[in-house]
RODO-2510 file (C-alpha; in nm, 4 decimals, decimal comma):
residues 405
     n   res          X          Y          Z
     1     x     1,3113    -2,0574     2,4849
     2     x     1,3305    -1,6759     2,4897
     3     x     1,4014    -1,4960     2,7755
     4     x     1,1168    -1,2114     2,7363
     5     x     1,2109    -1,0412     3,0571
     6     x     1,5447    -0,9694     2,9900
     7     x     1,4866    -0,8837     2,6159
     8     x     1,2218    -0,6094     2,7615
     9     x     1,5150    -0,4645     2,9390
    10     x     1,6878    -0,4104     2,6076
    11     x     1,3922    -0,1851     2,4675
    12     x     1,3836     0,1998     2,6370
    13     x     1,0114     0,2309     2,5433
    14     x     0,9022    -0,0359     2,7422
    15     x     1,1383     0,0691     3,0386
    16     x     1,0029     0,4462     3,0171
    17     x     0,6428     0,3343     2,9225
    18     x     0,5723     0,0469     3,1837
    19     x     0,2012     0,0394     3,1775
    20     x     0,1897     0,0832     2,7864
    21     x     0,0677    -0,2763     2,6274
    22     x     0,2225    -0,2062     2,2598
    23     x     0,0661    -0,4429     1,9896
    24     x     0,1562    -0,2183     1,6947
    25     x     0,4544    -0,3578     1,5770
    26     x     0,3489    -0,4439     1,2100
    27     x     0,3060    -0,1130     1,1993
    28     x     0,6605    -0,0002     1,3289
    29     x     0,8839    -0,2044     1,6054
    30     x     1,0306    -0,0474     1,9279
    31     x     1,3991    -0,0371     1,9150
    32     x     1,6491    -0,2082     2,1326
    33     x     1,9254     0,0047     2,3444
    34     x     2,2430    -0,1477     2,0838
    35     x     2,0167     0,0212     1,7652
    36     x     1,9678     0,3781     1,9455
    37     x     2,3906     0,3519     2,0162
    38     x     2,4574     0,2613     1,6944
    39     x     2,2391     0,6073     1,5692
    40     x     2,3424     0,8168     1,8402
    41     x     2,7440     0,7061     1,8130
    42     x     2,7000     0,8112     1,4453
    43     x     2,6011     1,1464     1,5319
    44     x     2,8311     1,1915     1,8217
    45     x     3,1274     1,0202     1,7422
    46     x     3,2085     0,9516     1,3481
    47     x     2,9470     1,1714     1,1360
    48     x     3,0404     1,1873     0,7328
    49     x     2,9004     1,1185     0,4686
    50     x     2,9969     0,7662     0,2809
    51     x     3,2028     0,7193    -0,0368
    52     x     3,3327     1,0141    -0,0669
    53     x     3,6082     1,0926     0,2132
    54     x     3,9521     0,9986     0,2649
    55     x     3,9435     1,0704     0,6805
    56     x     3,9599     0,8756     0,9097
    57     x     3,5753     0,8998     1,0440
    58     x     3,4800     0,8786     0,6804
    59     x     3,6596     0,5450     0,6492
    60     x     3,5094     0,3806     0,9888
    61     x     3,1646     0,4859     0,8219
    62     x     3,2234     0,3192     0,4965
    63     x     3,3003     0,0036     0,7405
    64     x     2,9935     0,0104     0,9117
    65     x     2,7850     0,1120     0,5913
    66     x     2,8683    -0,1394     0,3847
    67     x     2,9133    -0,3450     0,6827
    68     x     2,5387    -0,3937     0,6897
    69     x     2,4988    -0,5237     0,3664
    70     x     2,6879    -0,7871     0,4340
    71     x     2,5033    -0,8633     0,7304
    72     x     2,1596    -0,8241     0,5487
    73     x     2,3497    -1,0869     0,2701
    74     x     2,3708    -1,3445     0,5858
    75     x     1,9805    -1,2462     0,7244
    76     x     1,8125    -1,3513     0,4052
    77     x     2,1059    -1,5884     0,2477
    78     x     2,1958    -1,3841    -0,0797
    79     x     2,5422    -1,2327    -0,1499
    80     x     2,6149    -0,8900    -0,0787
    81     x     2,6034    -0,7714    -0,4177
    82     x     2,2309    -0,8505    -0,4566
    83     x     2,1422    -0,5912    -0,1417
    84     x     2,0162    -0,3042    -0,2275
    85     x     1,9465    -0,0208     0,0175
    86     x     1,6543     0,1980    -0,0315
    87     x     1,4180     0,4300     0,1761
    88     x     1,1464     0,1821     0,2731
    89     x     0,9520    -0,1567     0,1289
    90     x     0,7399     0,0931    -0,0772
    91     x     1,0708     0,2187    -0,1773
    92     x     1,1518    -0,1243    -0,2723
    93     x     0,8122    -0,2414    -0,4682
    94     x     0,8153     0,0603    -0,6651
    95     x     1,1987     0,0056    -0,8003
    96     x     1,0752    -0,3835    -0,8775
    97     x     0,7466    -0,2760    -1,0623
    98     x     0,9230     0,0595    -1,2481
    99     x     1,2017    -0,1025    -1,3010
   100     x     1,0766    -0,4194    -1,4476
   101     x     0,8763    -0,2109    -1,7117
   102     x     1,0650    -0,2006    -1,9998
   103     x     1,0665    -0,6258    -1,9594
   104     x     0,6392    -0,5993    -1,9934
   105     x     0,4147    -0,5217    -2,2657
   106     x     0,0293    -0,4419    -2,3030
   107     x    -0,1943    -0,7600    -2,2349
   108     x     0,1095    -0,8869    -2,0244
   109     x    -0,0437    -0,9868    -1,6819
   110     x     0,0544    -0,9535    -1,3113
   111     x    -0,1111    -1,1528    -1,0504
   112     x    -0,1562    -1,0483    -0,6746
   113     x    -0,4112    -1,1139    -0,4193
   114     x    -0,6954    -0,8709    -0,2707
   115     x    -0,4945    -0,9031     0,0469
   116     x    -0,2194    -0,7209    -0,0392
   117     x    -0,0474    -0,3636     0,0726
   118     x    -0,0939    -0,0206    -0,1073
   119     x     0,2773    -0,0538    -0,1956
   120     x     0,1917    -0,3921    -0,3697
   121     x    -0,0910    -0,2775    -0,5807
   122     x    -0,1022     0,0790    -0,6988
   123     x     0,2461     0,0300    -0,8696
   124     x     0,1094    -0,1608    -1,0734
   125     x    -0,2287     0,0128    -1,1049
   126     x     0,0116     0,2562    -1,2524
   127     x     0,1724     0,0389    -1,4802
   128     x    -0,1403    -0,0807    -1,5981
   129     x    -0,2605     0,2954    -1,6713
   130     x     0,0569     0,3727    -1,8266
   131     x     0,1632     0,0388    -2,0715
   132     x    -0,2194    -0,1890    -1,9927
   133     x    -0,0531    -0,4654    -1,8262
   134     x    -0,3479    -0,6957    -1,6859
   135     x    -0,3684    -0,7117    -1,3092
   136     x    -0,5477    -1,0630    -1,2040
   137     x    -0,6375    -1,1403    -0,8809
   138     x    -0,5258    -1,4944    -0,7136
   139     x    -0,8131    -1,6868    -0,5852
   140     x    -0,7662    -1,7257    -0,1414
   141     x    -0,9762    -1,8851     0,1230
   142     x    -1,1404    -1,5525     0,3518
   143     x    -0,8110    -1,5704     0,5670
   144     x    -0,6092    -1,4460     0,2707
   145     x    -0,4462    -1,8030     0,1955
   146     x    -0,3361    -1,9038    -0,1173
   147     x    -0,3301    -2,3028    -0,1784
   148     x    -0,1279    -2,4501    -0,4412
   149     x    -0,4615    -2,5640    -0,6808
   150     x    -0,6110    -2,1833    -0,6518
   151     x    -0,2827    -2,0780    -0,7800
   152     x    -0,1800    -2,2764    -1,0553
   153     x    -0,5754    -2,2303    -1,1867
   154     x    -0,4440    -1,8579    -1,1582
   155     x    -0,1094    -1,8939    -1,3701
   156     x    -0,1264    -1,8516    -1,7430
   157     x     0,0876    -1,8367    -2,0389
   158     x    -0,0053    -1,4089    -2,0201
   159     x     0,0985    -1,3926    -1,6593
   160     x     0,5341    -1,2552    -1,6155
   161     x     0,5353    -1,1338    -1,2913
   162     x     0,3237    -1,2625    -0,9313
   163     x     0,3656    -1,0429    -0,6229
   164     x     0,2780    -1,1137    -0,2998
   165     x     0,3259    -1,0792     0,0450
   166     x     0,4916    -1,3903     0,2121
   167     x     0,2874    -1,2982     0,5731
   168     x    -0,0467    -1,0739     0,4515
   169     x    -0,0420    -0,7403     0,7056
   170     x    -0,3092    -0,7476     0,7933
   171     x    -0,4379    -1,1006     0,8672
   172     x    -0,0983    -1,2734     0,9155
   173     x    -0,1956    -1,5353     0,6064
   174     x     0,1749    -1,7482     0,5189
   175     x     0,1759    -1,7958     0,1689
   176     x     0,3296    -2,1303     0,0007
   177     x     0,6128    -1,8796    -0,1538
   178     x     0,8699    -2,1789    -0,2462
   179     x     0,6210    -2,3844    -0,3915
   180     x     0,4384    -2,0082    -0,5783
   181     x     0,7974    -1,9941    -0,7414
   182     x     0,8625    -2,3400    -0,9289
   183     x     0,5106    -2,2964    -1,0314
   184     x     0,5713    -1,8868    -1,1768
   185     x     0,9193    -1,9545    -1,2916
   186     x     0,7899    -2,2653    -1,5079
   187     x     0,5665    -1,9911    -1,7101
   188     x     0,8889    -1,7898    -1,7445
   189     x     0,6952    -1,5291    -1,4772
   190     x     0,9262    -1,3034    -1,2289
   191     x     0,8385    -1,3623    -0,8513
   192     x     0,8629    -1,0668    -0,6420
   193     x     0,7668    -1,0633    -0,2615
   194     x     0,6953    -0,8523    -0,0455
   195     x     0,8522    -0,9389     0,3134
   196     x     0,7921    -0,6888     0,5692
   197     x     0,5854    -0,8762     0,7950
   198     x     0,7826    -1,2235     0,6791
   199     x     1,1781    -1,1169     0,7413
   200     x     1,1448    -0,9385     1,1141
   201     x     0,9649    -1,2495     1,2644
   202     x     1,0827    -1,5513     1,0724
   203     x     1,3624    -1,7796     0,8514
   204     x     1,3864    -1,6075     0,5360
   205     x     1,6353    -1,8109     0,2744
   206     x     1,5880    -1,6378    -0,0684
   207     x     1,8045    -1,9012    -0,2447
   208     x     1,5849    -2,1854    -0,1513
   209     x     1,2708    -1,9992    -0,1910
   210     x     1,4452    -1,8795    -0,4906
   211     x     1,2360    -1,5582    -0,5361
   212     x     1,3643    -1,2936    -0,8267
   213     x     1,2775    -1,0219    -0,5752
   214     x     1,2078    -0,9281    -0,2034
   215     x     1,1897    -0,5820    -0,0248
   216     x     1,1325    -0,5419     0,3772
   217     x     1,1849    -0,2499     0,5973
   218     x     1,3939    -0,2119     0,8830
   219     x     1,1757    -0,0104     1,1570
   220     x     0,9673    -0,3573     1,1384
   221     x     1,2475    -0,5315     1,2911
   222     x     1,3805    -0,3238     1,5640
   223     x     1,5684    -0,0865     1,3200
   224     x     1,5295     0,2866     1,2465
   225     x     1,3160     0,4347     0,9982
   226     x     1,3456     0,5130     0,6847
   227     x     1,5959     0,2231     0,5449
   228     x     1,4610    -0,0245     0,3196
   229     x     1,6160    -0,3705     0,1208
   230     x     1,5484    -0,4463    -0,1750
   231     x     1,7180    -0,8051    -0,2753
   232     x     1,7021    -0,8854    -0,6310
   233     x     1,9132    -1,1887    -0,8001
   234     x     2,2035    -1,0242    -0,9723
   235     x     2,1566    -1,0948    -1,3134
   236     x     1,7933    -0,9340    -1,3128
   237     x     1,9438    -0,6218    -1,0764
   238     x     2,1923    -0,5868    -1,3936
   239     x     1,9741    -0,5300    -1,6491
   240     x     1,7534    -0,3033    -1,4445
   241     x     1,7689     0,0353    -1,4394
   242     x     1,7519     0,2377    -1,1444
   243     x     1,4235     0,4907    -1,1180
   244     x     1,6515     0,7467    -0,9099
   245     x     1,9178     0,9539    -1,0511
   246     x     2,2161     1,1165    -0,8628
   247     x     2,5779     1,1563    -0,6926
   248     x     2,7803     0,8396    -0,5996
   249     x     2,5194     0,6250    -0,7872
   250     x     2,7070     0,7098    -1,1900
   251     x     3,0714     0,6696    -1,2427
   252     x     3,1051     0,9721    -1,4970
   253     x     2,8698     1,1248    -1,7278
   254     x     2,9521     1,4347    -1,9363
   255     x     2,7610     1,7476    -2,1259
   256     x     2,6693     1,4955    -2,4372
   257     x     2,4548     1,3033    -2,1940
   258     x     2,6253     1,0151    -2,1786
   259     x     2,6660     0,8491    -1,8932
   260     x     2,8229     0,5265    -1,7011
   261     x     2,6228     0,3780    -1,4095
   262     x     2,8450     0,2014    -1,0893
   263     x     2,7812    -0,1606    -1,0914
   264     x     2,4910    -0,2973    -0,8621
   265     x     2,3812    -0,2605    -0,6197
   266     x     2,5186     0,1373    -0,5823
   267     x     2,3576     0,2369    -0,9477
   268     x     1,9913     0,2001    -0,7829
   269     x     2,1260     0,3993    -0,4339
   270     x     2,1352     0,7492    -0,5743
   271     x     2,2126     1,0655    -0,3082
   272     x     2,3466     1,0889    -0,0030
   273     x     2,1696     0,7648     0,1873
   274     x     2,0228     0,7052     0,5742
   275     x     2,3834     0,6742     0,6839
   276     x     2,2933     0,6181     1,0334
   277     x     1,9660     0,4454     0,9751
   278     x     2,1490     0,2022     0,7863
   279     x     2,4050     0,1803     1,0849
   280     x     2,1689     0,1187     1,2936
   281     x     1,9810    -0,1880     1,0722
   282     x     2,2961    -0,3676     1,0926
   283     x     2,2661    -0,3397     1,4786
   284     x     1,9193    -0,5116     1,5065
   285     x     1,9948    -0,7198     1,2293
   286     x     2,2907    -0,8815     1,4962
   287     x     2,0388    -0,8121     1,7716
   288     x     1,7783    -1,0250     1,5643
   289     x     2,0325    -1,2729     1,4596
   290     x     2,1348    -1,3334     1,8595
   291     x     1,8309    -1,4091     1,9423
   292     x     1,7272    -1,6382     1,7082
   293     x     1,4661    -1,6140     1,4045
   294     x     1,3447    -2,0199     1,4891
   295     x     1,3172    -1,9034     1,8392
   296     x     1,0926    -1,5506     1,7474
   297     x     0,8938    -1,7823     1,5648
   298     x     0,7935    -2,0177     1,8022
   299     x     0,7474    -1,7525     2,0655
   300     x     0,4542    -1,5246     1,8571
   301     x     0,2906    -1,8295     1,7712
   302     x     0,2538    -1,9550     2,0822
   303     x     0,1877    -1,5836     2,2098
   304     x    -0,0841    -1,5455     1,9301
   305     x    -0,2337    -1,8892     1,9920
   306     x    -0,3370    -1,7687     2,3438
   307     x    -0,4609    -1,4636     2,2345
   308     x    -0,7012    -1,6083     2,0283
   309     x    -0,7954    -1,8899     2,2645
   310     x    -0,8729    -1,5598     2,5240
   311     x    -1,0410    -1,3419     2,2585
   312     x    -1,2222    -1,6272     2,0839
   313     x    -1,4196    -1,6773     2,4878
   314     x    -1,5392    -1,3016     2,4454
   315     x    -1,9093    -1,2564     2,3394
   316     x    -1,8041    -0,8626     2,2008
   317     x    -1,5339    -0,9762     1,9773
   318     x    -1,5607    -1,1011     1,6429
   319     x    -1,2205    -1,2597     1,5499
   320     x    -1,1832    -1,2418     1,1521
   321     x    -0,8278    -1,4602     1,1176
   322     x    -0,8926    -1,6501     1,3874
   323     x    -0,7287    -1,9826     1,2080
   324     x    -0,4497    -1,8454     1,1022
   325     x    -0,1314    -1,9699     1,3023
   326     x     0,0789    -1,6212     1,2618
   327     x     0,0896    -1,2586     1,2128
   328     x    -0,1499    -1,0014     1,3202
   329     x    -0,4754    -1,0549     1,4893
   330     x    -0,8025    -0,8698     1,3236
   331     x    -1,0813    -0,8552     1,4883
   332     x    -1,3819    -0,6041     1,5244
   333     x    -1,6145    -0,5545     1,8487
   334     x    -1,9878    -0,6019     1,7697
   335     x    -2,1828    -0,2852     1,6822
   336     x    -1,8868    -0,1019     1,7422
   337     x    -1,6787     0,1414     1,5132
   338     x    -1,2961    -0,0131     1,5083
   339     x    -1,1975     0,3418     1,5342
   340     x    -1,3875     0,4056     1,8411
   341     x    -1,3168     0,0157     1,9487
   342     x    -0,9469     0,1529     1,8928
   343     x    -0,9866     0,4531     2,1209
   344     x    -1,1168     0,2771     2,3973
   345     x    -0,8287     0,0247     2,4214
   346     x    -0,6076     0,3417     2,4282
   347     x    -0,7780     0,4988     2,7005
   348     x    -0,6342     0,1972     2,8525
   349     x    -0,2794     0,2329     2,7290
   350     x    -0,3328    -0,0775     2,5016
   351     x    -0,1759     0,0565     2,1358
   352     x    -0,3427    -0,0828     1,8222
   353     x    -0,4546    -0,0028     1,5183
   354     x    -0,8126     0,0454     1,3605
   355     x    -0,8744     0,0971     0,9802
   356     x    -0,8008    -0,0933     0,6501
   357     x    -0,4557    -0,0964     0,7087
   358     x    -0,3517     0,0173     0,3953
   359     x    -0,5024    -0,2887     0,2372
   360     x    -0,8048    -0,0697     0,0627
   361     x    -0,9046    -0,3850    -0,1400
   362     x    -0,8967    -0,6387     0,1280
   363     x    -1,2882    -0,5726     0,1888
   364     x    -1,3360    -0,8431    -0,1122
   365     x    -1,1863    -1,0640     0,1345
   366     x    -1,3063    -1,0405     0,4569
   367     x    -1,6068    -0,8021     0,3694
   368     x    -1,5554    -0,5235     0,5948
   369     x    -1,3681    -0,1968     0,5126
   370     x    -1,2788    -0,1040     0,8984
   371     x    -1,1053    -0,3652     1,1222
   372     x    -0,8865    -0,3596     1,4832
   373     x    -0,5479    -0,5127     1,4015
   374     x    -0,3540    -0,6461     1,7027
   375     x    -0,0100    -0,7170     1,6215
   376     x     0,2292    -0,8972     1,8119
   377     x     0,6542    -0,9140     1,8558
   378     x     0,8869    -1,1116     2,0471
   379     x     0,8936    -0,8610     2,3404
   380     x     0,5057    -0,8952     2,4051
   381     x     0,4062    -1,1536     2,6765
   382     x     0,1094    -1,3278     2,8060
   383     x     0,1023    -1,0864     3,0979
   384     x     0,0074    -0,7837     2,8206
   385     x    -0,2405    -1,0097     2,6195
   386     x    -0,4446    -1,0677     2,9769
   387     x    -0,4793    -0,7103     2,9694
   388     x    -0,5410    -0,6689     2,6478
   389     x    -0,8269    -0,9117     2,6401
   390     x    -0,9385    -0,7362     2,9521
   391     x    -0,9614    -0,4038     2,8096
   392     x    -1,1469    -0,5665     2,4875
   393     x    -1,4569    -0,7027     2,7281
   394     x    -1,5441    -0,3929     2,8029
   395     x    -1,5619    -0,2579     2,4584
   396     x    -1,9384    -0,1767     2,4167
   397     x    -2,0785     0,1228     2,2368
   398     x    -2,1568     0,2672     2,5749
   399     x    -1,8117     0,2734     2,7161
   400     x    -1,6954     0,4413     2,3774
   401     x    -1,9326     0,7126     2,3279
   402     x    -1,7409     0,9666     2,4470
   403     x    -1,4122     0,8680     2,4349
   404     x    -1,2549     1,1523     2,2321
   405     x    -1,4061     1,4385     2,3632
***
């Protein structure tokens, strides 16, 4: 069991922000005291760039650099060599898609789902403009959930790659990602998913899932912005090439134009990087990793599972994943803009978000373009949802006209 009143202690926000009820953290996590040491430390103890000094600060940063990917290697089960930093998850997707191109042709198809991010669909929305892959769409129930019989009616002989998110981000949907990858790799198709709402709340073993790719962000689980991963298996990260050029990434090139790329994973990680950010992911990766991913598991579900038994009671609510076990909870009030919906909760300190989420196409799914998305983390507790669902029975378009003036 998880001790959620110490572990709020270890978050600043919610020390300095007492009456704030955050349920945002899909969108970005609060960070932990040991991550905003780790950052600040950098910056006032041992600032330098990486790979390229011989001092002594230089050298305890090339420790703690490539420190984390060794600690990423043990979060997701992969060897070091397959980690890959990058900027973001959208950072991530986009290497995958560009970088698979030369490997696809025209009439070559990629499947994906409705329910899936921006980052997940107009890379290859480009591709398709640029080389006409085919982009299908994988049959799912109106919670986003892909069963084993709507996929394999999905999978042809045309289809090389399938992307998809293992937890949807907007209605929390667990796809059957293990079972997705016998299935894809038996039609000689790539598997890449996307795990930013999967890798800060759950188990995550690439080798038995045995996905080709996978790309999550770090300010989704407690670390700073702006640091992505991007795992790959080796052998596929080889014959890759990188879609960013630059210092540290080539080990000579000369006025001919030849040049000679560093092995992976530091060919794709061209420039200076997010030194500290990445510093600081390898702190909440060991904050994560003490706490348990079994045990942050168990805790939102049990956390969402009351939420929805107290929002489901509520006359104003429509719940639109209500059957889902995990992830985020969407919901709309009736006759109520979300945005406005949205505005009233935070005129009662409750954070959300209203919108599409970034999932523009979801709307074939579940039919509306503007939705509330409540979304929980290990440092909510039951406490915050009773106020939540407090705030949410007084939505009415009455209480919210007016609201932002």
């Amino acid at each position: 069991m998880l001790d959620v009143d110490k572990i709020r202690k270890d978050f600043p926000m919610i020390e300095n922000n007492p009456d704030l009820v955050y349920l945002d953290s899909a969108a970005t996590s609060l960070k932990p005291q040991c991550v905003i040491d780790a950052v600040v430390d950098f910056y006032a103890r041992h600032t330098s760039n990486v790979h390229r000094g011989d001092y002594r600060v230089a050298e305890i940063n090339d420790k703690l650099y490539d420190g984390t990917r060794n600690l990423v290697a043990e979060l997701i089960h992969c060897d070091k060599d397959e980690v890959v930093y990058t900027h973001n998850v959208s950072h991530s997707l986009n290497q995958i898609a560009f970088g698979l191109k030369p490997m696809l042709k025209k009439g070559d198809t990629v499947l994906i789902t409705y329910a899936e991010h921006a980052s997940n669909v107009l890379p290859w929305f480009a591709l398709q403009k640029e080389i006409g892959i085919n982009i299908e769409y994988i049959e799912t129930d109106n919670e986003a959930n892909i069963t084993i019989d709507t996929f394999k009616k999905a999978m042809h002989e045309g289809v090389k790659v399938v992307s998809v998110a293992e937890v949807t981000n907007v209605l929390g949907s667990i796809q059957p990602v293990k079972e997705m990858c016998e299935i894809a790799h038996s039609y000689g198709a790539y598997m890449i998913v996307d795990g930013a709402q999967s890798v800060p709340h759950m188990k995550v073993d690439v080798k038995d899932l045995d996905v080709d790719f996978l790309g999550f962000s770090a300010h989704k689980m407690c670390g700073p912005s702006g640091v992505g991963i991007l795992y790959g298996k080796k052998k596929l990260l080889d014959a890759m090439e990188p879609v960013f050029y630059g210092g540290d990434m080539n080990a000579r090139f000369n006025k001919d134009g030849e040049m000679l790329l560093k092995d992976t994973p530091v060919k794709f990680e061209a420039g200076t990087p997010n030194i500290e950010g990445v510093i600081g992911t390898g702190a909440a990766i060991q904050y994560l990793l003490s706490i348990g991913l079994d045990n942050i598991h168990e805790y939102e579900k049990e956390l969402r599972a009351y939420a929805i038994d107290k929002l489901s009671q509520l006359d104003n609510i429509e719940i639109i994943n209500p059957d889902n076990l995990y992830g985020p909870i969407d919901f709309n009030a009736k006759g109520v803009f979300a945005q406005d919906a949205a505005g009233f909760l935070a005129s009662k300190n409750i954070a959300v978000r209203s919108g599409n989420h970034c999932a523009k196409i979801l709307h074939n799914i579940i039919h509306t373009d503007q939705s509330i998305r409540a979304s929980l983390y290990f440092y909510n507790t039951k406490e915050e949802i009773d106020r939540f669902v407090e705030a949410c029975k007084e939505i009415t378009l009455e209480n919210c006209v007016g609201i932002f003036f």
